[in-house]
Every structure is written in C-alpha cells, then in structure tokens.
PDB file of N, CA, C and O in Angstrom:
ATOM      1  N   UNK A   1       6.724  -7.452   0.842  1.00  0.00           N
ATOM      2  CA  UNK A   1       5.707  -6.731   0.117  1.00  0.00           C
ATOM      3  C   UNK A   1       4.994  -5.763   1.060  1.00  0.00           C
ATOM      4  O   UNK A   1       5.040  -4.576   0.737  1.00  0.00           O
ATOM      5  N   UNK A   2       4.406  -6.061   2.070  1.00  0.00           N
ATOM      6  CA  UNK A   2       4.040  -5.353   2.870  1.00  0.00           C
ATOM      7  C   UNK A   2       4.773  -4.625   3.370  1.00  0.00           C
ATOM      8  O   UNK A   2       4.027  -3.648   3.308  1.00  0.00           O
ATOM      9  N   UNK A   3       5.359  -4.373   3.684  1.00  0.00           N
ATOM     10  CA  UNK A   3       6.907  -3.573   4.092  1.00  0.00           C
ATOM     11  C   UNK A   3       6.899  -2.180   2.879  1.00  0.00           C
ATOM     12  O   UNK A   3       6.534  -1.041   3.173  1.00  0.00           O
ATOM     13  N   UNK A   4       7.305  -2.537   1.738  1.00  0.00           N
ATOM     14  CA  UNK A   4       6.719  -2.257   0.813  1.00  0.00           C
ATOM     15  C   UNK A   4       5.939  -0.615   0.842  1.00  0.00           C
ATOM     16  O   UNK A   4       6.223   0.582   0.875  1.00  0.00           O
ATOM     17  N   UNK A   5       4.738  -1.590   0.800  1.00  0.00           N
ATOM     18  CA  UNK A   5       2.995  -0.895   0.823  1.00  0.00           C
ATOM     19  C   UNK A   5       3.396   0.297   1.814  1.00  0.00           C
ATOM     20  O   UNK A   5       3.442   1.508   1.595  1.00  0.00           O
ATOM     21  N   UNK A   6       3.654  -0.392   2.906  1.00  0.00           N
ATOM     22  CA  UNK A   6       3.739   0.805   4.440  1.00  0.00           C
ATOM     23  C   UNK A   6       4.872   1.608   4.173  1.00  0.00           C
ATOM     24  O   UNK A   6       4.731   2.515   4.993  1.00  0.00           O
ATOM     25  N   UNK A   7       5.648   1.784   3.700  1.00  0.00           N
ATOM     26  CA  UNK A   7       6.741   2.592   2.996  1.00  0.00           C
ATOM     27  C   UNK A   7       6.286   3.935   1.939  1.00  0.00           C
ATOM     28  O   UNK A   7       6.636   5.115   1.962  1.00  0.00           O
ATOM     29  N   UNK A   8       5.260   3.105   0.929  1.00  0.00           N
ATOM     30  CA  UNK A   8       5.008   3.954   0.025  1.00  0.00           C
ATOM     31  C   UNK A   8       3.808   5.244   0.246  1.00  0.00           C
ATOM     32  O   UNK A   8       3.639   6.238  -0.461  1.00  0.00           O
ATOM     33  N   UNK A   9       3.132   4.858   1.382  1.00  0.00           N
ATOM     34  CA  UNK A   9       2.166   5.931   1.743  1.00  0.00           C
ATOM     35  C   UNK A   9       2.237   7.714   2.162  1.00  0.00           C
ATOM     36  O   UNK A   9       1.816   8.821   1.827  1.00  0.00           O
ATOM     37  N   UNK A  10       3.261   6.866   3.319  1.00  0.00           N
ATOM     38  CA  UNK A  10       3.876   7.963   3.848  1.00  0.00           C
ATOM     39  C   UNK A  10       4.551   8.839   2.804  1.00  0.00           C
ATOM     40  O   UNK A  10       4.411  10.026   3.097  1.00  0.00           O
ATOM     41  N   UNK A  11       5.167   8.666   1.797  1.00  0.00           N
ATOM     42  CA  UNK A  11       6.294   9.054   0.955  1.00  0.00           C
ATOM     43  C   UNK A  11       4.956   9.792   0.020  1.00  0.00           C
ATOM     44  O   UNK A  11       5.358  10.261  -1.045  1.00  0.00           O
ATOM     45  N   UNK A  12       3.571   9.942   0.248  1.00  0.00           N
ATOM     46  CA  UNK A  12       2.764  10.741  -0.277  1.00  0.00           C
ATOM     47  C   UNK A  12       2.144   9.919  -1.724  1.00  0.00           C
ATOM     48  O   UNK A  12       1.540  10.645  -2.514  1.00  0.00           O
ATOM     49  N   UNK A  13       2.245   8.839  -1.981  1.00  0.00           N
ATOM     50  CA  UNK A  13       1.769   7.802  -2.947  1.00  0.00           C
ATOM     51  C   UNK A  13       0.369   7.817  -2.563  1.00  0.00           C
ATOM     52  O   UNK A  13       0.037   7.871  -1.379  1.00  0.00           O
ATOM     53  N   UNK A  14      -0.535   7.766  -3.600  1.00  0.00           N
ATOM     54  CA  UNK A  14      -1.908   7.887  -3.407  1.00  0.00           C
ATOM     55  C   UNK A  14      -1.990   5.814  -3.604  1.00  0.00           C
ATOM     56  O   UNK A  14      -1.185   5.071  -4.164  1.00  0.00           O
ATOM     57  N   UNK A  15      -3.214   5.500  -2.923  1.00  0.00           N
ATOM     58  CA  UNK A  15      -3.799   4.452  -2.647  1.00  0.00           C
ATOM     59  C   UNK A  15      -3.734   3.923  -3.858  1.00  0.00           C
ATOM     60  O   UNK A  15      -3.093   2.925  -4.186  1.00  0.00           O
ATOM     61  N   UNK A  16      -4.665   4.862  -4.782  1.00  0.00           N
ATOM     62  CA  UNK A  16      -4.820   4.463  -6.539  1.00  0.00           C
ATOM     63  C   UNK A  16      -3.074   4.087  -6.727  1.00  0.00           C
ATOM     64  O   UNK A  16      -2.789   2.940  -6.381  1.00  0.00           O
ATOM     65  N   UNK A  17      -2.221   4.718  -7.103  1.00  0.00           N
ATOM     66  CA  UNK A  17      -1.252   4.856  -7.500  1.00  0.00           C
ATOM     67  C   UNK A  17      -0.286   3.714  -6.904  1.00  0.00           C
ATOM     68  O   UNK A  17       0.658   3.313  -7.585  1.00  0.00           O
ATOM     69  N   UNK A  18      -0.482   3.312  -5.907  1.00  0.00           N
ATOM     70  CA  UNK A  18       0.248   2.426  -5.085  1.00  0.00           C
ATOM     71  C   UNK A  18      -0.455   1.027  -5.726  1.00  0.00           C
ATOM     72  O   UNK A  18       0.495   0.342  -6.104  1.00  0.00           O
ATOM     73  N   UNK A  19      -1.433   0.478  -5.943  1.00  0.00           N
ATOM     74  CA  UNK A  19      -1.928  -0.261  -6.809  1.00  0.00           C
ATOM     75  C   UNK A  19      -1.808  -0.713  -8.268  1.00  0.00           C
ATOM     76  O   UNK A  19      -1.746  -1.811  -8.821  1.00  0.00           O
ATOM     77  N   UNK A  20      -1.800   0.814  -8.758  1.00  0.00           N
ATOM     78  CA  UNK A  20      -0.560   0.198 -10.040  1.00  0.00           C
ATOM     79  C   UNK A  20       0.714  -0.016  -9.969  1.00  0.00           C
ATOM     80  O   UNK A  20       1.218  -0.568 -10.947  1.00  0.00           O
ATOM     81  N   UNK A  21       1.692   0.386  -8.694  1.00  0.00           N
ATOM     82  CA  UNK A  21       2.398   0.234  -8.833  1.00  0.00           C
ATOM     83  C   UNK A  21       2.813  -1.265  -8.038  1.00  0.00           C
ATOM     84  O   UNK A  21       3.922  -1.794  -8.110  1.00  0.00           O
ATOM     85  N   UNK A  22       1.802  -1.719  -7.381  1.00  0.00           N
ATOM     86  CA  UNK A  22       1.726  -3.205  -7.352  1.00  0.00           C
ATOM     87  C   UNK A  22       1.663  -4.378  -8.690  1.00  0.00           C
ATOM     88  O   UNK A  22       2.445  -5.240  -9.091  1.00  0.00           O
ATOM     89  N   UNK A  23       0.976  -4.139  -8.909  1.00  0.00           N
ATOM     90  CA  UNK A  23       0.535  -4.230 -10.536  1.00  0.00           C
ATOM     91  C   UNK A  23       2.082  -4.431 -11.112  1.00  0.00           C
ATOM     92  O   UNK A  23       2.172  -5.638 -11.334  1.00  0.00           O
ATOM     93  N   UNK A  24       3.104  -3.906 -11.389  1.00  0.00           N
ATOM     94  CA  UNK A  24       3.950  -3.494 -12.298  1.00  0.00           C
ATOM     95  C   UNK A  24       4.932  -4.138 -11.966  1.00  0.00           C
ATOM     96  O   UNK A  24       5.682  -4.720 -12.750  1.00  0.00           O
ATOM     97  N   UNK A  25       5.130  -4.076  -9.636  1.00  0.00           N
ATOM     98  CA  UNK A  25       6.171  -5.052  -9.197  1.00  0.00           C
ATOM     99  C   UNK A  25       6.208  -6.352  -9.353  1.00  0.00           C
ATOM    100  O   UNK A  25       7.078  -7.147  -9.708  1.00  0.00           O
ATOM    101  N   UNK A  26       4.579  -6.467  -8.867  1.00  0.00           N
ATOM    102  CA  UNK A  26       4.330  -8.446  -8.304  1.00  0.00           C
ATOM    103  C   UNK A  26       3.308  -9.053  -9.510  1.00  0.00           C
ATOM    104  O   UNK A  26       2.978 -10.237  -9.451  1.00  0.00           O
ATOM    105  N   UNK A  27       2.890  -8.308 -10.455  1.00  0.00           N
ATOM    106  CA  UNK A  27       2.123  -8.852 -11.169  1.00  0.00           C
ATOM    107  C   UNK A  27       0.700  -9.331 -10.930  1.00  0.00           C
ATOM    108  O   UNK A  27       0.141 -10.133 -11.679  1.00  0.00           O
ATOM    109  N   UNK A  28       0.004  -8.666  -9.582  1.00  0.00           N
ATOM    110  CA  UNK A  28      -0.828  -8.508  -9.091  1.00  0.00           C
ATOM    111  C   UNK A  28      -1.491  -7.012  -8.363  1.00  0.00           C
ATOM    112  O   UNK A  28      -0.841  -6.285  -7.611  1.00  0.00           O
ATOM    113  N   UNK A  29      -3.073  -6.746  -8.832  1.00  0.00           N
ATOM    114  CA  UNK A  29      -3.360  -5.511  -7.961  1.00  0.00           C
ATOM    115  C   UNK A  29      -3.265  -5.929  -6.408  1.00  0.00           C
ATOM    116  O   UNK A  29      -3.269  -7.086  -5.989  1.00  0.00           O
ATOM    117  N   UNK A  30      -3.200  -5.023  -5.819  1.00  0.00           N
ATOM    118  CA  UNK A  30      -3.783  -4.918  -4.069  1.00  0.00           C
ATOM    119  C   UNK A  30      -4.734  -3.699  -4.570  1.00  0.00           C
ATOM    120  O   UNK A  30      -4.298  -2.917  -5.415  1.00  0.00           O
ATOM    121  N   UNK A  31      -5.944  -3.562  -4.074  1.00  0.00           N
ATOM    122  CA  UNK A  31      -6.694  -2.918  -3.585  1.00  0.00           C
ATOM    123  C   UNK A  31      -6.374  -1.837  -2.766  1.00  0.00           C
ATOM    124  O   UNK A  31      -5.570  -1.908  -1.837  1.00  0.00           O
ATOM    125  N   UNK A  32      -7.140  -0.591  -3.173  1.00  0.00           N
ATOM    126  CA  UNK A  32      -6.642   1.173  -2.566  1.00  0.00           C
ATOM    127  C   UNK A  32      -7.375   0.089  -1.118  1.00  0.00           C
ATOM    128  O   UNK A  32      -6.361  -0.432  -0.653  1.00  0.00           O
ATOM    129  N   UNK A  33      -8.410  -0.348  -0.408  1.00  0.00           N
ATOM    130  CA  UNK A  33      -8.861  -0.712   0.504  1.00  0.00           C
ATOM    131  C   UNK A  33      -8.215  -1.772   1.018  1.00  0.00           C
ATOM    132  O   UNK A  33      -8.618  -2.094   2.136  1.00  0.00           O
ATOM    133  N   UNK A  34      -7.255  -2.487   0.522  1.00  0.00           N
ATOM    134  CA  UNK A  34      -6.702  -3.043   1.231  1.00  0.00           C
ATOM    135  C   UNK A  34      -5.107  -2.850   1.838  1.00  0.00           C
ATOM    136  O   UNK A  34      -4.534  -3.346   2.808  1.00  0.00           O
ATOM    137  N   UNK A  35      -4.696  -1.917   0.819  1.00  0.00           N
ATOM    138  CA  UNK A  35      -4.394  -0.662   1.163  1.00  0.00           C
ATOM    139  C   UNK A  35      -4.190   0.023   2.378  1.00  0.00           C
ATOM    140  O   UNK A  35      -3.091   0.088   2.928  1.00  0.00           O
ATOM    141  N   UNK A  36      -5.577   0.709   2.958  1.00  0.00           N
ATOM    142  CA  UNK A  36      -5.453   1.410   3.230  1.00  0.00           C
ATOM    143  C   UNK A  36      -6.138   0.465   4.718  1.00  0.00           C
ATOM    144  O   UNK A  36      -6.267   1.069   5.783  1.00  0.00           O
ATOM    145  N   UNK A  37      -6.425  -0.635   4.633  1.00  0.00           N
ATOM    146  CA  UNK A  37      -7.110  -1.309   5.791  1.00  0.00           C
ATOM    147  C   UNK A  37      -5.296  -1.620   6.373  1.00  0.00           C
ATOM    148  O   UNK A  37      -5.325  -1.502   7.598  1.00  0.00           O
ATOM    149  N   UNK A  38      -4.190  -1.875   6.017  1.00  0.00           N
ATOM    150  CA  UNK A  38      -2.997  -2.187   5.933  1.00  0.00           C
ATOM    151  C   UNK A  38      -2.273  -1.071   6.275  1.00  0.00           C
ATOM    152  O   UNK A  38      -1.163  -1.255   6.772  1.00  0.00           O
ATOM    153  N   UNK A  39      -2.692   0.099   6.103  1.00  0.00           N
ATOM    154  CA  UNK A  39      -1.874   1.667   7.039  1.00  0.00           C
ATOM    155  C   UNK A  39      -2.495   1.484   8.024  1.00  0.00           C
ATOM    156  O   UNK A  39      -1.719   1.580   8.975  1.00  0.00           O
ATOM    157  N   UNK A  40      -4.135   1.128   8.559  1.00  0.00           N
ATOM    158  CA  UNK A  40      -4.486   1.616   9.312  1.00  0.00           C
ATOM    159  C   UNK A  40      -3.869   0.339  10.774  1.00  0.00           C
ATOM    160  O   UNK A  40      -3.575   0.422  11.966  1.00  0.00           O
ATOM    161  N   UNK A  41      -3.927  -0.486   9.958  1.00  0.00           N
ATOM    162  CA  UNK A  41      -3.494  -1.683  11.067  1.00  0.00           C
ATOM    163  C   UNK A  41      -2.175  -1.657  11.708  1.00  0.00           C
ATOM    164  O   UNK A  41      -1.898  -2.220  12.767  1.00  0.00           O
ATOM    165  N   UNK A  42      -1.054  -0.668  10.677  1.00  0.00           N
ATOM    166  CA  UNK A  42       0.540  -0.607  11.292  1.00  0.00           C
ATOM    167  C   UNK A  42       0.016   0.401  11.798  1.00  0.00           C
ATOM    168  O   UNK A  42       0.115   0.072  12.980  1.00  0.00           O
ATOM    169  N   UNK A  43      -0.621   1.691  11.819  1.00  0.00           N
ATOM    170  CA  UNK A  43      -0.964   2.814  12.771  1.00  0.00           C
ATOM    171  C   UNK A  43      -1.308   2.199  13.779  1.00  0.00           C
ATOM    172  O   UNK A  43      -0.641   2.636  14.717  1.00  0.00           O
ATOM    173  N   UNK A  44      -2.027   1.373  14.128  1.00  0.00           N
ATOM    174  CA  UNK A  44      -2.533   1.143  15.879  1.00  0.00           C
ATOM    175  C   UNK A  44      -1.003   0.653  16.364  1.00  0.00           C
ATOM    176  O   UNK A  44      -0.344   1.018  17.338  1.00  0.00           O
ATOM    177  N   UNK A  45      -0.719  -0.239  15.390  1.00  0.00           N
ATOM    178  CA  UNK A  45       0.670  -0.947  15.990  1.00  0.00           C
ATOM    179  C   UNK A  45       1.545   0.013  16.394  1.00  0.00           C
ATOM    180  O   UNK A  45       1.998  -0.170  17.524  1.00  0.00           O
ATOM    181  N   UNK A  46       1.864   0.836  15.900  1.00  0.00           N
ATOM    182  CA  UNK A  46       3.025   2.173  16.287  1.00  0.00           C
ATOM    183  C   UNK A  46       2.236   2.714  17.388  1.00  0.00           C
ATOM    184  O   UNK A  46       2.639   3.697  18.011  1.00  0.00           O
TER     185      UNK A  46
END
C-alpha cells in the first residue's frame, strides 16, 4: 500500500485524489496529511 501512495504522487495525483482513490482500492480513506506526511518521510530517505 504504501508503495502504492509513493508511486502515485509523483505521477502528478493530487493528495485529495489519491484518497479517493484509496477509498475505492482498500476500502478505507488515508488522509491528503497523511499523505503527504508519507512523501515527505520517503524524501529524506532518498
């Protein structure tokens, strides 16, 4: 799933949008903020 998430950003998916489209895969939201707390954490890593 996370794998996922960090995939879809880059590819220009807005935060909002990536949330419904959580929603639709897993049958659960993620949060644009958790989200985006989740790009920022693989960015330090790279």
């Amino acid at each position: 799933m996370e794998e996922a998430l960090v995939e879809m950003c880059p590819a220009g998916i807005s935060a909002r949008r990536v949330e419904d489209i959580t929603e639709a895969l897993w049958g659960e939201r993620v949060s644009p903020v958790a989200i985006s707390d989740l790009n920022q954490n693989i960015f330090e890593r790279v």
